[in-house]
C-alpha positions, 0 to 999 in steps of 0.5 A: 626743478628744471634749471638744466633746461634754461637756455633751450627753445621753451616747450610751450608759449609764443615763441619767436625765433631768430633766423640769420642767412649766412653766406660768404664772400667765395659763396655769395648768396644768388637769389635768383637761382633758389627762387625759381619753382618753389614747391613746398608740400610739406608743413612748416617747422611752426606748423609740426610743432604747433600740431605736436605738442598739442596747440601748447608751442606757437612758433614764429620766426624773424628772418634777418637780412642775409649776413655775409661773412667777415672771411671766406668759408674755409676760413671758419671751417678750419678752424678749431679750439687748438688754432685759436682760444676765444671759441671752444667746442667741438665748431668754433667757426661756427661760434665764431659766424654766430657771434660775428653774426649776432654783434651786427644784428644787435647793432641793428636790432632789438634782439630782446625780444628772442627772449620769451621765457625771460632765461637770459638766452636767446630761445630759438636761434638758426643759422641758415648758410649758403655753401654748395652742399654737393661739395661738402668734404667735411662734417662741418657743413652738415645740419645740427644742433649744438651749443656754443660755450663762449659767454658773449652776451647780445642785447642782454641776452645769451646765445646756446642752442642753435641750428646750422643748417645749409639753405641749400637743403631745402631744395632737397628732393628727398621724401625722408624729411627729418623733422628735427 
């Protein structure tokens, strides 16, 4: 019985993933400056984990229109649990980007469909932020994995698991890529 594992990315199947780019109104996104000598040689998130798992997990990914936050970074980098009760854990400013995020694309979206092995729960969520990553001062811009607590739900569905991930970082030029 693996009811613990509900609302993580399934292991197996068709697989569609939401992506939803982010920036701020003290970072706006410049989409001339990213989008200049792209060279990627290295394979894609669906490509390694269809490879890995045998040809049993088959990734997809919308990318939604970039969001661009209601507040200025610092604004959500600041926050914490104690300075606020609706966001808990251990990044409220991101739960708080990610709900604000998902209540617009619902609005626009049919956000069901992120919903393949019928949990509740959006199977495969990224954020993508725009912030300058050789200014970081604070762990709450570095790429992780984490969940968010609150119980909002989007089209019927959850969100739990997400990536945070700067856009910056892949342009990285670094040969110790972490798949994960």
């Amino acid at each position: 019985d693996y009811e613990y594992l509900d609302g993580y990315t399934p292991a197996s199947g068709n697989i569609k993933g939401l992506v939803i780019p982010i920036d701020f109104p003290n970072y706006e996104f410049n989409k001339a400056r990213y989008f200049r000598n792209i060279n990627v040689s290295y394979q894609s998130v669906a490509s390694y984990y269809y490879n890995s798992s045998y040809g049993k997990l088959n990734l997809s990914f919308d990318i939604l229109p970039w969001y661009r936050a209601s507040k200025n970074s610092y604004y959500y980098e600041n926050m914490t649990e104690s300075s606020q009760s609706t966001y808990k854990g251990d990044a409220p400013g991101v739960s708080c980007l990610i709900h604000e995020a998902l209540t617009k694309a619902a609005r626009l979206y049919d956000l069901s469909k992120y919903d393949a092995n019928n949990d509740g729960y959006i199977d495969s969520l990224y954020i993508i932020y725009n912030y300058p990553t050789n200014s970081i001062t604070t762990s709450f811009w570095w790429a992780y994995q984490y969940v968010t607590l609150e119980s909002y739900k989007y089209d019927g569905l959850y969100s739990f698991p997400y990536v945070f991930a700067s856009f910056n970082f892949l342009f990285e030029d670094d040969e110790n890529n972490n798949a994960r």
